[in-house]
N, C-alpha and C positions, 0 to 999 in steps of 0.2 A: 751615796755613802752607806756603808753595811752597816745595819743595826745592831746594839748592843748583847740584842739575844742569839744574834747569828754570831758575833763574835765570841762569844761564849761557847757556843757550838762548837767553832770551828778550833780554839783555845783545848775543850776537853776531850774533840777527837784527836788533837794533836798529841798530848799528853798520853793518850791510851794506847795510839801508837808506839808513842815512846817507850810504855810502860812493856808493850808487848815485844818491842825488839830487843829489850834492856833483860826478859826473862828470855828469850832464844837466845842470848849470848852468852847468860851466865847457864844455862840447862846445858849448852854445846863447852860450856865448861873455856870460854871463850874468854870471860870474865868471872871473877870472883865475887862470890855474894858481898861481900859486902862492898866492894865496887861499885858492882853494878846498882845497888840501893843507894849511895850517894849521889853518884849518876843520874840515878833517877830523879831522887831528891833534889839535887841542883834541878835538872830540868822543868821539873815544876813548878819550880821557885819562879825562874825566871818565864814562865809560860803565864804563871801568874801575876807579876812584877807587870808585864805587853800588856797584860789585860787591863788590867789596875791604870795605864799611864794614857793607853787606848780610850779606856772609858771616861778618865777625866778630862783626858781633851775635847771628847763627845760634849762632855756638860758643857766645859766653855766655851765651847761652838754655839751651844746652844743661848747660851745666858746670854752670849752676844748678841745673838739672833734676838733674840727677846729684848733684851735693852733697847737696840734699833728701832723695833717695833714698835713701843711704848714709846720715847723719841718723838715717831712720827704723830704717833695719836697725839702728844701734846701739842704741836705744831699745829693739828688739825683742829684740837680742843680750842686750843688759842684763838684762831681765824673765826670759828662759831660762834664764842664770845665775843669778837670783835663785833661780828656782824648782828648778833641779837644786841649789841647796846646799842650801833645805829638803829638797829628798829625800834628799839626803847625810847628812843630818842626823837624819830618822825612819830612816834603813837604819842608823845605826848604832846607836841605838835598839833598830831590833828586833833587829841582830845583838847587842847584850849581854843584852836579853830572852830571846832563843833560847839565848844558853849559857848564864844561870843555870838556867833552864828545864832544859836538859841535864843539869848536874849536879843538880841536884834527881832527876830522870830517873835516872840512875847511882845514885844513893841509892836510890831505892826501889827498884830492881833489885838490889843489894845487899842489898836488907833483906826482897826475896822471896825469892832464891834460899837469903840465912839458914834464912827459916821454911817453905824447901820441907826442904833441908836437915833442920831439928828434926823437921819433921812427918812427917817419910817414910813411917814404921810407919804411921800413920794414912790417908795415901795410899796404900800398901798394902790397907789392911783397905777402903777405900772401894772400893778399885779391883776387890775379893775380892768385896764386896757386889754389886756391879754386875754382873758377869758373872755371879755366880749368880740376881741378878733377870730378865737377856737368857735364862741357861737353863730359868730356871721360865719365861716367857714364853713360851718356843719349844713347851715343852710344851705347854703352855694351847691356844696356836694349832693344834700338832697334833692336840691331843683335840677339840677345836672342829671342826676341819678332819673330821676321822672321822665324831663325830657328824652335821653337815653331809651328808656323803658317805653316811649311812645314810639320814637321814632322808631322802637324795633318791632310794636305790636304793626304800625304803621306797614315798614317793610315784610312780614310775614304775610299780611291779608293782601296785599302787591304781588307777591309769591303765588300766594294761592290762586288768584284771579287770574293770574298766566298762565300756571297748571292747567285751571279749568278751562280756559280759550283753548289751551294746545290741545286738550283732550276733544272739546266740540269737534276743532280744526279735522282731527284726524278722524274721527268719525264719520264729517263731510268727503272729507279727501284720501284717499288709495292712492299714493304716488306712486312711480315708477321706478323711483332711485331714490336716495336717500338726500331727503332735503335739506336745506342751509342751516344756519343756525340763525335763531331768531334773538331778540334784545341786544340789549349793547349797541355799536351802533348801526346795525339792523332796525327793521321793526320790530315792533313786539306782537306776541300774542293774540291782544286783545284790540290793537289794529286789523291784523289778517282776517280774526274774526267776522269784524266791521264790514270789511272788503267781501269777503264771501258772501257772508250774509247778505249785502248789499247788492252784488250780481243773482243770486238766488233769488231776492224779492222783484227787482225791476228789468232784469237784465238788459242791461245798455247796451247798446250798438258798437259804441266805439268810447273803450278806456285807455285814457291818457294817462301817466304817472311821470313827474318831473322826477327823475334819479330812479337807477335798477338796482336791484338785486334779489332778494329773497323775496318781495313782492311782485315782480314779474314773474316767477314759476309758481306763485298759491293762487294769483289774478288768473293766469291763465289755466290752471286746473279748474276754478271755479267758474272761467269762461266754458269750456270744454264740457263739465258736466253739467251747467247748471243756466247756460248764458245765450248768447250768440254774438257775431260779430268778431272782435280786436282786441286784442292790448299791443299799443306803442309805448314804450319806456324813453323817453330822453335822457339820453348819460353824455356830461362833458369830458367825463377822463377816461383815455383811450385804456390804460390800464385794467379800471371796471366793466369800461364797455364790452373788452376782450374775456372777462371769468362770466360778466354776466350771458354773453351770447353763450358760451359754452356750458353756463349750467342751466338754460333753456332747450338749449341743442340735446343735452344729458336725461331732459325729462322729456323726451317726444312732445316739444311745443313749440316748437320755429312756424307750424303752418299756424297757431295763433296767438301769442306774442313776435313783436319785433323789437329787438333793442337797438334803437336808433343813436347815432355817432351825430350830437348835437355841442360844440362845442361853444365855449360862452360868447361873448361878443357885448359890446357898449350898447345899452337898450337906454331910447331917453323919452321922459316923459313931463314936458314942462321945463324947468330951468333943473332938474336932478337925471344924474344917470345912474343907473345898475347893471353889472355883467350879467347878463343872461342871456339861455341859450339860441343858438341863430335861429333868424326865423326862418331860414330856408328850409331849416327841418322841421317847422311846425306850419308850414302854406299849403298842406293837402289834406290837412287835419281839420274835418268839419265834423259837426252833428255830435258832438261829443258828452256822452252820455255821462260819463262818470270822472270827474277829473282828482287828481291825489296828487296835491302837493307836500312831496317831502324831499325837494331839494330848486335851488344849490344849498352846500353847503354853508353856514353862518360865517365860516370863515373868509367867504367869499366878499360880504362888506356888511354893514348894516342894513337891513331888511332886509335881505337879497333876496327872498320869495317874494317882495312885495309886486315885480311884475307879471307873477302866472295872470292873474284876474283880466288885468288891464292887456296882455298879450293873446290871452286866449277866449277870452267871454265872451265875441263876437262869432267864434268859432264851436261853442255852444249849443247844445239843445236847449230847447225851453224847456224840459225836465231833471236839468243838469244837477248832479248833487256832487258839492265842491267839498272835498274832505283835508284838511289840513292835518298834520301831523305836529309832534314836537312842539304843540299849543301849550305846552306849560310854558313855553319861555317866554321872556318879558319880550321879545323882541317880533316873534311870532303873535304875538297878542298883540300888539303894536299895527302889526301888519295886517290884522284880522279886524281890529278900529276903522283903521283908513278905507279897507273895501266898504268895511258897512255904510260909511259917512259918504263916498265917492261916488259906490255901485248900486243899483237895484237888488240888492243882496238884505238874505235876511238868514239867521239862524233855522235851521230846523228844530221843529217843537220835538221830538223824539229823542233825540239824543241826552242822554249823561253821558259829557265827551269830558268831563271833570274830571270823574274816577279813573279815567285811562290813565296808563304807567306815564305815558309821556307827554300826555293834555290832548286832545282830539275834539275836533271843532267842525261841524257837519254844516253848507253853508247852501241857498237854494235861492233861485231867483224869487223875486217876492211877483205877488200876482198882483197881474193889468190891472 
């Protein structure tokens, strides 16, 4: 709809036209002045009468507009009221909710502090408990803490002593290929040691070692540079027997190591038996100088080294020095008892086979 400003416009161009054609008719002499000024006069009249009836229909359109609109706001005012006296009405609600709740609250705080009150002695003696369970703790933690703290000075000087074996080792030995890995369950270090050293001082004829592997290629370097004679390895699993030939074969020592395929078999001695290796691979084995027991395996039964002595000692030099391995274990110590108590066996005076990683026990026939 055209605004009242435009129709005003459009009212006084109309008029001006009027006005304009009203003096071309009366200058063409077409009309009479004062005709033509009536004329005019009427038409203004009424140009302004449209305007005048225009404009106030405008307002009423409007006032209505506006009335409706007010209308609805009250409608809406209404609803908002509605609904803020519900809310006025749950807040008071919950405000008498929240003060019974309160005192309720006040109550049982009265009726803690009562029975802290009564029980205080008892909160006492808890509290007595407590701190003395925080002091034995602290203990605890400290004796832990120590023990901890030994056992790792313990393992570091262990460390070190294997360093220092590996470093003599190599010093002795120029290998040819790059040798096994030692500890774990390998020998260690300060076995090898042992062993070298051991063919260096006496060099034996003929070295036996129950189980191969990394001790068959340092025995046989130490044979080779320092020795004369053998080493035979006894292995019962074809698996190791197969890596160990081959990493003999690896270091140019097949002409003096053999790693013999000696598989277990029921060995009896008395009313007791043990799996151990057949003899048919230990019947050409005499004069044997050096013997190294470090196998079967413990998982093989209970003692299961306990038959090297009794299989092999008649097969012995009288200068035999019997080296046992894995002497820390109860079970190997066990088995180290029984030769002493059974055989002409006796310790060698020279050994600290204590301080080895894994307990090392040096054993010698005792003299006539």
């Amino acid at each position: 709809m055209p605004t009242t400003r435009r129709l005003v416009v459009a009212a006084a161009a109309v008029g001006a036209l009027t006005l304009a054609a009203l003096t071309v008719l009366i200058l063409l002499e077409i009309l009479e002045l004062l005709a033509g000024l009536t004329l005019g006069l009427l038409t203004c009249a009424l140009g302004l009468m449209l305007l005048v009836t225009v404009a106030v229909r405008r307002l009423d359109g409007k006032a209505l507009r506006i009335d409706g609109r007010v209308k609805r706001q009250e409608v809406v005012l209404t609803k908002v009221t509605d609904a803020l006296t519900r809310v006025a009405g749950s807040l008071d609600q919950v405000a008498e909710a929240t003060e019974a709740h309160g005192s309720r609250r006040e109550e049982d705080l009265r009726a803690i502090r009562a029975s802290l009150g009564e029980d205080r002695v008892n909160t006492m003696l808890v509290r007595q408990e407590i701190e003395g369970a925080i002091r034995d703790l602290g203990a605890l933690v400290d004796t832990r803490l120590d023990g901890v703290q030994s056992a790792l000075a313990r393992e570091l000087k262990q460390d070190y002593r294997q360093i220092e074996a590996f470093v003599d080792l190599r010093s002795l030995i120029e290998p040819r290929a790059p040798m096994p890995e030692l500890r774990g369950w390998a020998a260690s270090p300060d076995l090898m040691r042992r062993l070298v050293t051991h063919v260096c001082e006496h060099r034996p004829g003929l070295i036996v070692e129950c189980g191969s592997g990394s001790s068959s290629v340092w025995l046989g370097y130490a044979v080779e540079r320092f020795g004369r004679g053998r080493v035979v390895s006894l292995e019962h699993d074809e698996r190791y027997l197969a890596l160990s030939r081959d990493l003999v074969r690896a270091h140019g020592l097949s002409h003096i190591v053999e790693v013999r395929h000696a598989p277990l078999r029921p060995w009896r001695r008395g009313e007791e038996s043990w799996d151990w290796y057949d003899e048919e691979a230990t019947r050409d084995l005499d004069g044997i100088g050096l013997l190294l027991v470090d196998g079967p395996p413990t998982a093989t039964g209970p003692q299961a080294r306990y038959p090297a002595v009794p299989a092999l000692l008649e097969r012995c030099a009288k200068d035999v020095y019997i080296l046992v391995d894995d002497a820390a274990r109860s079970d190997e110590r066990a088995v180290i008892r029984r030769w002493l108590e059974e055989f002409p066996l006796e310790a060698a005076d020279h050994t600290a086979d204590h301080r080895a990683e894994k307990g090392l026990v040096t054993l010698t026939l005792t003299a006539p």
